[in-house]
C-alpha positions in Angstrom: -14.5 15.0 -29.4 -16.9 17.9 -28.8 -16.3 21.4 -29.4 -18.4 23.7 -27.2 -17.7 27.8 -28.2 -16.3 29.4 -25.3 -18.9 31.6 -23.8 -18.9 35.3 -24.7 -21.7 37.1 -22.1 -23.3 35.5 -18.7 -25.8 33.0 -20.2 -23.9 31.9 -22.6 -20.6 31.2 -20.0 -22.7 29.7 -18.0 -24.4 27.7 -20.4 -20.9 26.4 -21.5 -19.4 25.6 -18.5 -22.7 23.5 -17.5 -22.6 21.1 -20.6 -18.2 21.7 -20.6 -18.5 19.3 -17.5 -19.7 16.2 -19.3 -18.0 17.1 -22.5 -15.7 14.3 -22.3 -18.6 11.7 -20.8 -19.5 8.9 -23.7 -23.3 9.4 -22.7 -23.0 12.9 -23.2 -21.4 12.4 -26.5 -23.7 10.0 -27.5 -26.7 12.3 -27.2 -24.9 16.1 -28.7 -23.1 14.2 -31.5 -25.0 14.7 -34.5 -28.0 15.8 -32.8 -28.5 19.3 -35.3 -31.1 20.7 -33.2 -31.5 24.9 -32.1 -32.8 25.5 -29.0 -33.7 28.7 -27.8 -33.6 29.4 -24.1 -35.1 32.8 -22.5 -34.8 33.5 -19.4 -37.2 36.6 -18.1 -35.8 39.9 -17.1 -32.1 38.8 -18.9 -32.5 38.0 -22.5 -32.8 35.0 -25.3 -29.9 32.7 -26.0 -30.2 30.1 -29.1 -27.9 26.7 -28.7 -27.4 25.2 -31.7 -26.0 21.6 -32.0 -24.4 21.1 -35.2 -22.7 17.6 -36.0 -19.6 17.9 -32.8 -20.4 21.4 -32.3 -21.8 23.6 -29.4 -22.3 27.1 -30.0 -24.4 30.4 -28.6 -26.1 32.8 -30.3 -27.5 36.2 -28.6 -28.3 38.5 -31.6 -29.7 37.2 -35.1 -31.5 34.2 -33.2 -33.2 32.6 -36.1 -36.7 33.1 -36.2 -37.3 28.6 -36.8 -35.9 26.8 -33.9 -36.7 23.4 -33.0 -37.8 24.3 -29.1 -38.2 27.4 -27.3 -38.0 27.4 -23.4 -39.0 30.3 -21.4 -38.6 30.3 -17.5 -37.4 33.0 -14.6 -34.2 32.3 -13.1 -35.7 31.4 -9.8 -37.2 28.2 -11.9 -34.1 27.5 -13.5 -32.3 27.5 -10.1 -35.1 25.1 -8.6 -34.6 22.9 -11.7 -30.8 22.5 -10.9 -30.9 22.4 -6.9 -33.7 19.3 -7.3 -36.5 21.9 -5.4 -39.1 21.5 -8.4 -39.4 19.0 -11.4 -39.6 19.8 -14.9 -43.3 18.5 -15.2 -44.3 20.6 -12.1 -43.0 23.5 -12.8 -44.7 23.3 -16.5 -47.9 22.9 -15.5 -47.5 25.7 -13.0 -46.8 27.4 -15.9 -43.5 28.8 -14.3 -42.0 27.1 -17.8 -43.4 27.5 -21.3 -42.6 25.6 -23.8 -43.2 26.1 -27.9 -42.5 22.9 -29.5 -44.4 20.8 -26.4 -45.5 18.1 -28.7 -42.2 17.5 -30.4 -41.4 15.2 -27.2 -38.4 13.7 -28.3 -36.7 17.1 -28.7 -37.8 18.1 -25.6 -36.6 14.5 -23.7 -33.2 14.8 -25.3 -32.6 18.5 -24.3 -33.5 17.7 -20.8 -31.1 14.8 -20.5 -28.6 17.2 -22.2 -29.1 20.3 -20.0 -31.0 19.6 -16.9 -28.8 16.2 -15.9 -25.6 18.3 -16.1 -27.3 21.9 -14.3 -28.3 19.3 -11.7 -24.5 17.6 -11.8 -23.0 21.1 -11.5 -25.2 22.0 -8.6 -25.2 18.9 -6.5 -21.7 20.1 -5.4 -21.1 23.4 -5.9 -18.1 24.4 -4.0 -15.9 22.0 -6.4 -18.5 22.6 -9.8 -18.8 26.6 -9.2 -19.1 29.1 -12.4 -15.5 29.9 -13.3 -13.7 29.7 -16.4 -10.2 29.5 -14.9 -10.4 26.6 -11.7 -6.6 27.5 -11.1 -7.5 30.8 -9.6 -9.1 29.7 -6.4 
C-alpha cells in the first residue's frame, strides 16, 4: 500500500490528489514502491515543491527543499496544463524550452517521473467533471 501525505498548500494538494488516483493501481505501485528518488517541481510565478519517494511513501516539501535532488523541472502553468490536456508533448515543449530540465541526462529518472506524473495529470484531465481537484468527492 502507498502512503501519499495529504497535501497542505495548492501544489502540493494538487499534486496529491493527481498521483492519489492511481494509488491503489499495481502499475503505479510498481513504479513509486521503492523508487527513493526527490524531485523538485517549480512552477513560475507560484513557487518550488520537492516530491520525495521514499520506500511506500509520498510526501511534499515547500520550505527546506534540499539543495541535491535527483531532477529539477521548471515549467509555467500554462505548459503544465497543455501537458495534462494532451495540447503539447513533453519532448516539444522541452525543446521549446517552455520546460527546463536539470538532471536531462539522467534519462531513466526522468522516463520514470513521467510515467508517474504525467500518465496520471493526463488520467485526471481526460475527464474532468468526475476527476476534478477536490479533497472531499461527497460534497458535490
Amino acid at each position: 500500500m502507498i502512503s501519499i501525505q495529504k497535501g497542505e498548500d495548492l501544489l502540493s494538494i494538487s499534486i496529491s490528489t493527481i498521483l492519489n488516483y492511481r494509488k491503489d493501481e499495481p502499475e503505479f505501485q510498481k513504479l513509486v514502491v521503492d523508487w527513493n528518488k526527490k524531485i523538485l517541481i517549480d512552477i513560475e510565478d507560484f513557487y518550488p515543491l520537492e516530491i520525495i519517494f521514499h520506500r511506500n511513501e509520498i510526501n511534499f516539501k515547500v520550505n527546506d527543499i534540499d539543495k541535491k535532488v535527483d531532477l529539477k523541472v521548471k515549467m509555467n502553468i500554462i505548459t503544465l496544463l497543455d501537458l495534462a490536456y494532451g495540447r503539447t508533448s513533453p519532448v516539444k515543449a522541452v525543446f521549446q524550452r517552455k520546460i527546463r530540465i536539470k538532471g536531462l541526462l539522467k534519462f531513466r529518472i526522468l522516463l520514470k517521473f513521467m510515467n508517474i506524473f504525467l500518465k496520471s495529470m493526463q488520467m485526471v484531465a481526460s475527464d474532468p467533471n468526475n476527476n476534478y481537484y477536490e479533497i472531499n468527492k461527497e460534497t458535490r
